[in-house]
PDB file of N, CA, C, O and CB in Angstrom:
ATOM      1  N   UNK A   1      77.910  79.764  49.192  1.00  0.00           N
ATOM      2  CA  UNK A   1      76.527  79.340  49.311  1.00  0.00           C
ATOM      3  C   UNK A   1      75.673  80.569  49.634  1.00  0.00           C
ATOM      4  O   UNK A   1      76.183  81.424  50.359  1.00  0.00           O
ATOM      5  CB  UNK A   1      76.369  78.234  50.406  1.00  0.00           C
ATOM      6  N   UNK A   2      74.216  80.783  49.097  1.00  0.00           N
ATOM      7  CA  UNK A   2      73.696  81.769  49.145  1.00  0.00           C
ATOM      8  C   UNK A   2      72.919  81.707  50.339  1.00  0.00           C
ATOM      9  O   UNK A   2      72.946  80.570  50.811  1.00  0.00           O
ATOM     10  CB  UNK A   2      73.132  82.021  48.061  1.00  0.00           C
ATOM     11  N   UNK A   3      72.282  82.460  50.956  1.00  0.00           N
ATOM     12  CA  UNK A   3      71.377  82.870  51.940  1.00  0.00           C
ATOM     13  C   UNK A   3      70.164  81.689  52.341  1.00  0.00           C
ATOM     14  O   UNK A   3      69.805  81.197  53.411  1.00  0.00           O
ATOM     15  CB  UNK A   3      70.746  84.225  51.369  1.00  0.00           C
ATOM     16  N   UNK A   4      69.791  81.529  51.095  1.00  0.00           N
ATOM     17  CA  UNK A   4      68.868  80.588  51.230  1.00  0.00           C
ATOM     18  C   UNK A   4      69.594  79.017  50.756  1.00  0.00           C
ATOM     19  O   UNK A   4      69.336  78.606  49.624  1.00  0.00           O
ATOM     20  CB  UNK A   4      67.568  81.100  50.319  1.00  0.00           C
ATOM     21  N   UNK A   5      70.074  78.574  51.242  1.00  0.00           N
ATOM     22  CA  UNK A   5      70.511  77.482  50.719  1.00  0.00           C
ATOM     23  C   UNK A   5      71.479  77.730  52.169  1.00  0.00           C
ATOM     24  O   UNK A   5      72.090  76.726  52.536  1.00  0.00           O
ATOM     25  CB  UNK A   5      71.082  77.391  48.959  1.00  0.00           C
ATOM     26  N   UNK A   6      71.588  78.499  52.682  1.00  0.00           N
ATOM     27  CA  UNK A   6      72.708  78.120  53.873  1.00  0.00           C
ATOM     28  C   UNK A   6      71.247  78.005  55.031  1.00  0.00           C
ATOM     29  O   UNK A   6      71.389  77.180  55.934  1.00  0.00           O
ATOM     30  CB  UNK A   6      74.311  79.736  54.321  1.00  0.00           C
ATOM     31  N   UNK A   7      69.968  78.760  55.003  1.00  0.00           N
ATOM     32  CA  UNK A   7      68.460  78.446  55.613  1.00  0.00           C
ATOM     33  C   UNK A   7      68.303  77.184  55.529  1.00  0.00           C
ATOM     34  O   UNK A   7      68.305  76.522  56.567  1.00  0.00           O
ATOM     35  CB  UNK A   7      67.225  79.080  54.925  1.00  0.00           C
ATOM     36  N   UNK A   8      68.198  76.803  54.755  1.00  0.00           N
ATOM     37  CA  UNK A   8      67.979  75.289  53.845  1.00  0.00           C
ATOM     38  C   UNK A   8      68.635  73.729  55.135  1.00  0.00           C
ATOM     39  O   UNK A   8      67.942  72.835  55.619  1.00  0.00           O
ATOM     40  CB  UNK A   8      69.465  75.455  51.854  1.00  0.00           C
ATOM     41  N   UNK A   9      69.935  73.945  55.288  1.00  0.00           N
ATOM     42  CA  UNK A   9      70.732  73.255  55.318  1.00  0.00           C
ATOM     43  C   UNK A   9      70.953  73.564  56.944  1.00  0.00           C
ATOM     44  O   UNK A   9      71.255  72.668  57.732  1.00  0.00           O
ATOM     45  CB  UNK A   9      71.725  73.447  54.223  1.00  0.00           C
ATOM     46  N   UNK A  10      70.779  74.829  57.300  1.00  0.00           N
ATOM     47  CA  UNK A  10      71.151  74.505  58.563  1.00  0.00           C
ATOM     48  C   UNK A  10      70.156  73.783  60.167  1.00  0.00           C
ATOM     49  O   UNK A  10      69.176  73.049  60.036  1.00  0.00           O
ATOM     50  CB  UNK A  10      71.673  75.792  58.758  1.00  0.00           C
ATOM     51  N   UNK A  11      70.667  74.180  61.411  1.00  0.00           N
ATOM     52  CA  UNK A  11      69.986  72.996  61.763  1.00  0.00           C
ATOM     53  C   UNK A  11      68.687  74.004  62.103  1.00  0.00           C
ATOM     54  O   UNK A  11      68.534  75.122  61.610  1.00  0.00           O
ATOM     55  CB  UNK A  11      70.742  71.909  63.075  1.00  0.00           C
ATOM     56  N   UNK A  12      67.668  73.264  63.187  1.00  0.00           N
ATOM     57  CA  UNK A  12      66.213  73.784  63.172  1.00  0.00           C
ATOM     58  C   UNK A  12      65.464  73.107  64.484  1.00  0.00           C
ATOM     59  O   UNK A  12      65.215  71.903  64.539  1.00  0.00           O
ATOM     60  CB  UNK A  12      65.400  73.328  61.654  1.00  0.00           C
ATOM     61  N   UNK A  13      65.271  73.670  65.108  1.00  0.00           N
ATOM     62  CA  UNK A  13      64.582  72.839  66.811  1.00  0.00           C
ATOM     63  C   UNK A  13      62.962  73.082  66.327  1.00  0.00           C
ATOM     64  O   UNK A  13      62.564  74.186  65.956  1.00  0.00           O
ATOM     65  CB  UNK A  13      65.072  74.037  68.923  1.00  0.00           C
ATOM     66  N   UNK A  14      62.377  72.262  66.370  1.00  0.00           N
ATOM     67  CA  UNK A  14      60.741  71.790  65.800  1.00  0.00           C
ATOM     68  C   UNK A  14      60.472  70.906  67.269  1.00  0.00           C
ATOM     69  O   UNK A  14      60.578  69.694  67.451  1.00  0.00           O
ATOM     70  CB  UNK A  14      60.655  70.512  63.914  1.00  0.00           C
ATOM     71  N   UNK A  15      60.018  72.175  68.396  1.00  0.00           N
ATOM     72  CA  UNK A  15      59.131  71.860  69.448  1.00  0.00           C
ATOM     73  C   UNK A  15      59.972  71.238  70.019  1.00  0.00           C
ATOM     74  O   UNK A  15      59.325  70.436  70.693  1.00  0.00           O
ATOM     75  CB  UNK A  15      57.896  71.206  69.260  1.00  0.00           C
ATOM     76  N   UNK A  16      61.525  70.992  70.291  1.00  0.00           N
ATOM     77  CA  UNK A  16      61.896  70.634  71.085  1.00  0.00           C
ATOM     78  C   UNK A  16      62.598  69.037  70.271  1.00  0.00           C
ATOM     79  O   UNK A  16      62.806  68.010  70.917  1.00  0.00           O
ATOM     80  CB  UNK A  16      60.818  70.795  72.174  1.00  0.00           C
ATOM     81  N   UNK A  17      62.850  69.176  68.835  1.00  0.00           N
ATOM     82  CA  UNK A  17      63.442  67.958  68.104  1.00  0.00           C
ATOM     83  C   UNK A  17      64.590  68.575  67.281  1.00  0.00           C
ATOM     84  O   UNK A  17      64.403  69.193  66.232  1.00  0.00           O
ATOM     85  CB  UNK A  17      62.311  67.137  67.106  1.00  0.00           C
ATOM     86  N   UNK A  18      65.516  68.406  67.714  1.00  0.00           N
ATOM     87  CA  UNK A  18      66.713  69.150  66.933  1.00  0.00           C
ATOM     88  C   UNK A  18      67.021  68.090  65.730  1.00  0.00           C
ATOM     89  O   UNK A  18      67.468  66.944  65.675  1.00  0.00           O
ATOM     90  CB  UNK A  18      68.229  69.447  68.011  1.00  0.00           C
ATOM     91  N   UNK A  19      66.495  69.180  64.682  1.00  0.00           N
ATOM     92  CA  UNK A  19      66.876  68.285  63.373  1.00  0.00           C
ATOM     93  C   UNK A  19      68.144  69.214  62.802  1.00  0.00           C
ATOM     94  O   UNK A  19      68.595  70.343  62.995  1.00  0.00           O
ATOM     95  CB  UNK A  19      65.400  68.114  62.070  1.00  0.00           C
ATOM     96  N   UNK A  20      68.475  67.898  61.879  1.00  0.00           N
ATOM     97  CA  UNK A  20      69.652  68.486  61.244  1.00  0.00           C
ATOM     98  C   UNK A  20      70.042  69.865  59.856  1.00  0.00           C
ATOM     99  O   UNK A  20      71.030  70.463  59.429  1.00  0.00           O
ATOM    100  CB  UNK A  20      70.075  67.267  60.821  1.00  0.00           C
ATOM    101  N   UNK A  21      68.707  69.815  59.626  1.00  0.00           N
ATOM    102  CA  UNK A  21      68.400  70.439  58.014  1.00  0.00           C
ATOM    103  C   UNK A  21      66.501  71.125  58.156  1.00  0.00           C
ATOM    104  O   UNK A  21      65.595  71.062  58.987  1.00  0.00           O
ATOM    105  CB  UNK A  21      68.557  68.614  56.454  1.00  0.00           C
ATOM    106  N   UNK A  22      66.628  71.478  57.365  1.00  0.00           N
ATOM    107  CA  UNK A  22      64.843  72.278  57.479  1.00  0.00           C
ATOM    108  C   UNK A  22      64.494  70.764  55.814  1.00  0.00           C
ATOM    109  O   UNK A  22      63.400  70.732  55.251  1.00  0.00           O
ATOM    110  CB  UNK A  22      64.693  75.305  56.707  1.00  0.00           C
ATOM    111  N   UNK A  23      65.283  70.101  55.543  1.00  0.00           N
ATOM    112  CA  UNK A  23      64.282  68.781  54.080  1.00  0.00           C
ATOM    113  C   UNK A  23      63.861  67.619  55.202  1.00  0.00           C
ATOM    114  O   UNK A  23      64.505  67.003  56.050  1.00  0.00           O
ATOM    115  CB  UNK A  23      65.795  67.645  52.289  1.00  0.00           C
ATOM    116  N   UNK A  24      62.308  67.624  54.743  1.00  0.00           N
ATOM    117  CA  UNK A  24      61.571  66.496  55.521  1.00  0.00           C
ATOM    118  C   UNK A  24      60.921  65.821  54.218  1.00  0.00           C
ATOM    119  O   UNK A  24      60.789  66.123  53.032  1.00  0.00           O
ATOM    120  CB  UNK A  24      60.342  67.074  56.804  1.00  0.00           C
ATOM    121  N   UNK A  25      60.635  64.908  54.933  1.00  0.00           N
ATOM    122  CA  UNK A  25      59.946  63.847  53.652  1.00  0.00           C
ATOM    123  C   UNK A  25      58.715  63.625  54.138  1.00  0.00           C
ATOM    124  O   UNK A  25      58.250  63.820  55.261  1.00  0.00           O
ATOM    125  CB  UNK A  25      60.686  62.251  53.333  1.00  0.00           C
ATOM    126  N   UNK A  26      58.259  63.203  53.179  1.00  0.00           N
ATOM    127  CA  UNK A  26      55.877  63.634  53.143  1.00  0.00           C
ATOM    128  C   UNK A  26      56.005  61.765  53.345  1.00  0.00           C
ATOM    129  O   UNK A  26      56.953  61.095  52.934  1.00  0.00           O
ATOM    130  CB  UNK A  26      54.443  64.612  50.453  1.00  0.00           C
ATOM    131  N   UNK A  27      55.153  61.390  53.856  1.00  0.00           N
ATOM    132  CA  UNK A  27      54.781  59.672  54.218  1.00  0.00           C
ATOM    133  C   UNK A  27      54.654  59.143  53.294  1.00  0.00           C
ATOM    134  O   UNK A  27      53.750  58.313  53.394  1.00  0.00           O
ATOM    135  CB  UNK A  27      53.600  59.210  54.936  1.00  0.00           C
ATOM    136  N   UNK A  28      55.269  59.173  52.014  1.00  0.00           N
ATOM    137  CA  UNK A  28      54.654  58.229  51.091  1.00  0.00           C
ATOM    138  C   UNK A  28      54.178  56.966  50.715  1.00  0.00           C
ATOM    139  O   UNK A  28      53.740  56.530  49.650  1.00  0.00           O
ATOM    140  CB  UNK A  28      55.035  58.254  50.580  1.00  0.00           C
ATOM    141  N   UNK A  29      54.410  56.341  52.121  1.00  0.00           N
ATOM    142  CA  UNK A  29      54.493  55.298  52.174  1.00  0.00           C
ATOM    143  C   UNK A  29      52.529  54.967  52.234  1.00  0.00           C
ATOM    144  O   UNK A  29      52.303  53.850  51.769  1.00  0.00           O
ATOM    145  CB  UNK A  29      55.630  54.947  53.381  1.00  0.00           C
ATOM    146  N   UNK A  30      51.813  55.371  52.485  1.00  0.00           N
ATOM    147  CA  UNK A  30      50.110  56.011  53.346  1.00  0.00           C
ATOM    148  C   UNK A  30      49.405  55.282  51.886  1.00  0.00           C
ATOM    149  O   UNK A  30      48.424  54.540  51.924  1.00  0.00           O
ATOM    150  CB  UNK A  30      49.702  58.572  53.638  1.00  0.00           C
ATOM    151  N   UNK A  31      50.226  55.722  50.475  1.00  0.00           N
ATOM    152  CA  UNK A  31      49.034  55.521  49.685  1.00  0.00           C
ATOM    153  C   UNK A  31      49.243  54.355  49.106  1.00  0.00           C
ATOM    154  O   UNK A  31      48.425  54.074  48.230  1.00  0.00           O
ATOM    155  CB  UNK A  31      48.713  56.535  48.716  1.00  0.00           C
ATOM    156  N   UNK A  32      50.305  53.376  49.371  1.00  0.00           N
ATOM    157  CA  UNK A  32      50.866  52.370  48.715  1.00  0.00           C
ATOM    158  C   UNK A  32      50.245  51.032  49.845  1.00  0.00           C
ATOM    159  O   UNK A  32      50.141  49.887  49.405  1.00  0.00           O
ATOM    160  CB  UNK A  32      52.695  52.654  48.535  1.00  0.00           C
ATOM    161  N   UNK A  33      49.839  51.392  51.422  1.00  0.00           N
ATOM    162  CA  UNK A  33      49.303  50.360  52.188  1.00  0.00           C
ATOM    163  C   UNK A  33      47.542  50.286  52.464  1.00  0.00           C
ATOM    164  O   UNK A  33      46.601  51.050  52.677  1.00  0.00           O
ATOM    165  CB  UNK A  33      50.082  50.515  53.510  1.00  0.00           C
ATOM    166  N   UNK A  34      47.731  49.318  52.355  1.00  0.00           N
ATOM    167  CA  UNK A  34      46.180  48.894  52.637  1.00  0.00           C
ATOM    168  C   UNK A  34      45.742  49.340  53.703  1.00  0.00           C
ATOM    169  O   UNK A  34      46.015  48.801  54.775  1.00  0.00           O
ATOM    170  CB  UNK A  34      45.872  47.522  52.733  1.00  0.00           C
ATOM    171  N   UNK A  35      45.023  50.349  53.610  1.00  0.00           N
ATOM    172  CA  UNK A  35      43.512  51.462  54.685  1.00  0.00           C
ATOM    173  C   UNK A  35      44.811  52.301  54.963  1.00  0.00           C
ATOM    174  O   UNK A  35      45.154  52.346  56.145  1.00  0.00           O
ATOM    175  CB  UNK A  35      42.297  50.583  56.725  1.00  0.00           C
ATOM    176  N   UNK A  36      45.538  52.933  54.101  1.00  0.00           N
ATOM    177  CA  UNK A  36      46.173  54.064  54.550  1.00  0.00           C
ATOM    178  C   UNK A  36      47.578  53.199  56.008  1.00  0.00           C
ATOM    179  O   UNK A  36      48.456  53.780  56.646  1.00  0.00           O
ATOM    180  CB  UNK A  36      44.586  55.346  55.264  1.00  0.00           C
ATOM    181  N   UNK A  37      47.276  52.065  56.014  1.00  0.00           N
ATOM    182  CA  UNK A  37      48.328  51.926  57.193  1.00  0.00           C
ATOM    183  C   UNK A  37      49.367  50.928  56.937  1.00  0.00           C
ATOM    184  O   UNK A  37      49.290  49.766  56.536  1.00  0.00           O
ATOM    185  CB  UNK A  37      47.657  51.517  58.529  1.00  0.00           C
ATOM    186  N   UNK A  38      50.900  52.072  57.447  1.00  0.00           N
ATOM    187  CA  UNK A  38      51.621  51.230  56.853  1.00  0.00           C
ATOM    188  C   UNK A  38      52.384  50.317  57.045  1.00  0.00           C
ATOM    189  O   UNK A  38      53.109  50.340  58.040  1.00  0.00           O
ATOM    190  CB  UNK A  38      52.029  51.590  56.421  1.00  0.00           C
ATOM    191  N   UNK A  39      52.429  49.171  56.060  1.00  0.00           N
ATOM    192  CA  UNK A  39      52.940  47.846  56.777  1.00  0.00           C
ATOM    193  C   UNK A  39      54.120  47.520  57.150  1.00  0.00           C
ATOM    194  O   UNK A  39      54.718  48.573  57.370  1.00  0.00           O
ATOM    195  CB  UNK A  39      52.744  46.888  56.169  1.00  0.00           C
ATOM    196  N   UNK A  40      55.204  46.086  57.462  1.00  0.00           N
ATOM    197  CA  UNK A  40      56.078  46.269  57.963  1.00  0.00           C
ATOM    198  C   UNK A  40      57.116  46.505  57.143  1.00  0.00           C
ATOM    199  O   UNK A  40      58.034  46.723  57.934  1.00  0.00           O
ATOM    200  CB  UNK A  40      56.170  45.524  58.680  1.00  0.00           C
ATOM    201  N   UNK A  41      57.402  46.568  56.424  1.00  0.00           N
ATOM    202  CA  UNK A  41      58.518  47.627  55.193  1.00  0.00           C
ATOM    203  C   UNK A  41      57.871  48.809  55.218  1.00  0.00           C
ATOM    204  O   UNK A  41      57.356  48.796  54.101  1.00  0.00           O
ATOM    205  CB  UNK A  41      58.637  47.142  53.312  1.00  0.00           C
ATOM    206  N   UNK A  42      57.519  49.891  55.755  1.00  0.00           N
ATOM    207  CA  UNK A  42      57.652  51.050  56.349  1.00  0.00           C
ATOM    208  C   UNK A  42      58.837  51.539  56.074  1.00  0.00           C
ATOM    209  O   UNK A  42      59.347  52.036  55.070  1.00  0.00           O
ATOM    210  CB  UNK A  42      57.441  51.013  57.598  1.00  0.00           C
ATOM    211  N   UNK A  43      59.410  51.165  57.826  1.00  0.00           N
ATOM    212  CA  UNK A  43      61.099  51.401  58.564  1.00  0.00           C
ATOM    213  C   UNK A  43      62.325  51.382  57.898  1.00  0.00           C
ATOM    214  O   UNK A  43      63.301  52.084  58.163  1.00  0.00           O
ATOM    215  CB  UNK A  43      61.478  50.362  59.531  1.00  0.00           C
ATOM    216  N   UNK A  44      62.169  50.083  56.540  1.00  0.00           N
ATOM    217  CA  UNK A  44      63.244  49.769  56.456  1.00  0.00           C
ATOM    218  C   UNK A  44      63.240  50.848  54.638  1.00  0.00           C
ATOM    219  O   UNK A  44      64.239  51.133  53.977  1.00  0.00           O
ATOM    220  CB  UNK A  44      63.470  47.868  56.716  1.00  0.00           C
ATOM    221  N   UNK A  45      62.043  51.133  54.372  1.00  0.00           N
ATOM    222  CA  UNK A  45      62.175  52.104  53.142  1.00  0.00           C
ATOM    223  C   UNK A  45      61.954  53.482  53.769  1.00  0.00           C
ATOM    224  O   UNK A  45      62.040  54.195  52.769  1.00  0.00           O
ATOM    225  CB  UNK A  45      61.027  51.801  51.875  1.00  0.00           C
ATOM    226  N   UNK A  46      61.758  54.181  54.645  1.00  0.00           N
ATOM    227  CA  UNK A  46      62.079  55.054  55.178  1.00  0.00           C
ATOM    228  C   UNK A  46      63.314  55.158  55.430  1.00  0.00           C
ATOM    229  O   UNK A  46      63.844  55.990  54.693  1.00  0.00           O
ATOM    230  CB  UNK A  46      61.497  55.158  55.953  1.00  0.00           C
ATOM    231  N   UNK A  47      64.203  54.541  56.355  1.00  0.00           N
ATOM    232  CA  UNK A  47      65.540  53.933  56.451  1.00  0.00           C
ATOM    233  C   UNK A  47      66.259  54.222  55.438  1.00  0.00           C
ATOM    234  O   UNK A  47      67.213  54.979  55.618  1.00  0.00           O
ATOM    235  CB  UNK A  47      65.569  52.603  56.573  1.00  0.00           C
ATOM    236  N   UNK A  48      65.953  53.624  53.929  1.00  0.00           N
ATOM    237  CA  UNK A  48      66.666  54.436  53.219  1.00  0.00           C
ATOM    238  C   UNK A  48      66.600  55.382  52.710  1.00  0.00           C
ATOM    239  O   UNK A  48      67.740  55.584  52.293  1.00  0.00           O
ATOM    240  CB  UNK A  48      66.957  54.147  52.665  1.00  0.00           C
ATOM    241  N   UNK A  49      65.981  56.186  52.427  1.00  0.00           N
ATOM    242  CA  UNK A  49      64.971  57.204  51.941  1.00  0.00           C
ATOM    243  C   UNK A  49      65.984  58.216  53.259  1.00  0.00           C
ATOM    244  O   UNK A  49      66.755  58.954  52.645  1.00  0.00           O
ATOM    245  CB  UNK A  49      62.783  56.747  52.148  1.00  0.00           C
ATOM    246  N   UNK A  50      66.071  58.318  54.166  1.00  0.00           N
ATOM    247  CA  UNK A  50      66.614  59.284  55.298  1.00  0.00           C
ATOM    248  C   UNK A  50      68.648  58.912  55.024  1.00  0.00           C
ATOM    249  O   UNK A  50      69.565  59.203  55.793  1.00  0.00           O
ATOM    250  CB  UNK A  50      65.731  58.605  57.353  1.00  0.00           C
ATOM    251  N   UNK A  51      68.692  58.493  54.215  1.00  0.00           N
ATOM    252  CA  UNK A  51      70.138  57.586  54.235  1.00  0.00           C
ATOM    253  C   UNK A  51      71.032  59.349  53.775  1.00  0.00           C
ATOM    254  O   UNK A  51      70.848  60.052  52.782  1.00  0.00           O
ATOM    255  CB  UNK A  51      70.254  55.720  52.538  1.00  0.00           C
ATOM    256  N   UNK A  52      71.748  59.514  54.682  1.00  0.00           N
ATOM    257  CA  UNK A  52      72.496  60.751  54.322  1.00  0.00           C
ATOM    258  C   UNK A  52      72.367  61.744  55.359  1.00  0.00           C
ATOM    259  O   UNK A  52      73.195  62.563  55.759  1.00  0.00           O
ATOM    260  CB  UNK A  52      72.034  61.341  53.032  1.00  0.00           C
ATOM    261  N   UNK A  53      71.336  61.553  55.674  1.00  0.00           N
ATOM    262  CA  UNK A  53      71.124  62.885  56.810  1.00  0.00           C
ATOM    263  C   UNK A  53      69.565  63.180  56.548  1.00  0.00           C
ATOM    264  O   UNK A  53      69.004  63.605  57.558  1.00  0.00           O
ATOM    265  CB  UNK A  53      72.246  64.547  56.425  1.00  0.00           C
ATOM    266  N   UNK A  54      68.833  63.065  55.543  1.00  0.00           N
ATOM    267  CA  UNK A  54      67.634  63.616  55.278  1.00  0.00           C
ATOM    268  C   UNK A  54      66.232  63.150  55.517  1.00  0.00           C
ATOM    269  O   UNK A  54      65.581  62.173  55.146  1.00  0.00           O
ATOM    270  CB  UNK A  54      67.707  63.797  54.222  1.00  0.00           C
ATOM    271  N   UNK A  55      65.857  64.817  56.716  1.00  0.00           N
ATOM    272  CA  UNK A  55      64.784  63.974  57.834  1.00  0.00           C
ATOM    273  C   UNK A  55      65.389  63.217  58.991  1.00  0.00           C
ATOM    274  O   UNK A  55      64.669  62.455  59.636  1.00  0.00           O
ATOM    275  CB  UNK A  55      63.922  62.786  57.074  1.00  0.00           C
ATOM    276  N   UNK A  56      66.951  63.411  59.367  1.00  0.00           N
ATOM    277  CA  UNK A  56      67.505  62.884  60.726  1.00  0.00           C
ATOM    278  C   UNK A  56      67.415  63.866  61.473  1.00  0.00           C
ATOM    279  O   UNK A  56      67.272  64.951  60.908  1.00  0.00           O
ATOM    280  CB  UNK A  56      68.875  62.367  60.805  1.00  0.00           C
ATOM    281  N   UNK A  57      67.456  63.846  62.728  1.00  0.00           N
ATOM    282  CA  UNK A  57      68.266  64.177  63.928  1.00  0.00           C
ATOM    283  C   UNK A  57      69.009  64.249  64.921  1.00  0.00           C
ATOM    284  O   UNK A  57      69.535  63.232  65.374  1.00  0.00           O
ATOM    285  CB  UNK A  57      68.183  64.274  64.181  1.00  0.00           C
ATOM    286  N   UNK A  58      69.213  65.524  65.485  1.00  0.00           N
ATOM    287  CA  UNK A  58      70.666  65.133  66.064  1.00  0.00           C
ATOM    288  C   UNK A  58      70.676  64.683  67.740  1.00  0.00           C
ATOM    289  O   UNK A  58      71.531  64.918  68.594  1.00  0.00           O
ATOM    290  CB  UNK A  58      71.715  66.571  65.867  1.00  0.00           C
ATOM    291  N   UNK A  59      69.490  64.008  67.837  1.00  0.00           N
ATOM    292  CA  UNK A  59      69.917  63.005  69.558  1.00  0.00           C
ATOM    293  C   UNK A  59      70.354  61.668  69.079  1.00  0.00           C
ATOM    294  O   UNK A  59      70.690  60.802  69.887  1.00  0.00           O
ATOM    295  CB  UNK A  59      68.301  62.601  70.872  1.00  0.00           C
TER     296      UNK A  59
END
């Protein structure tokens, strides 16, 4: 694995949130709910969307 791809993957403390990986996911959920806010299938499509490790952390 190259240099950047071992950056990529490893872990990363963001203010005191030990994540597992430097891949985060953008809210996509913002433009699909009514006034930008999002409803209660949020959690559970985020939920999968993070399914693997991506955008977890490690507490």
């Amino acid at each position: 694995m190259n240099d950047s791809k071992n950056v990529l993957f490893s872990e990363y403390n963001l203010n005191g949130l030990k994540l597992k990986n430097r891949i985060v996911m953008a809210p996509m959920t913002r433009s699909f709910s009514p006034k930008g806010v999002p409803a209660d299938y949020a959690p559970t499509y985020y939920a999968k969307r993070a399914a693997g490790g991506v955008g977890t952390n490690n507490n």
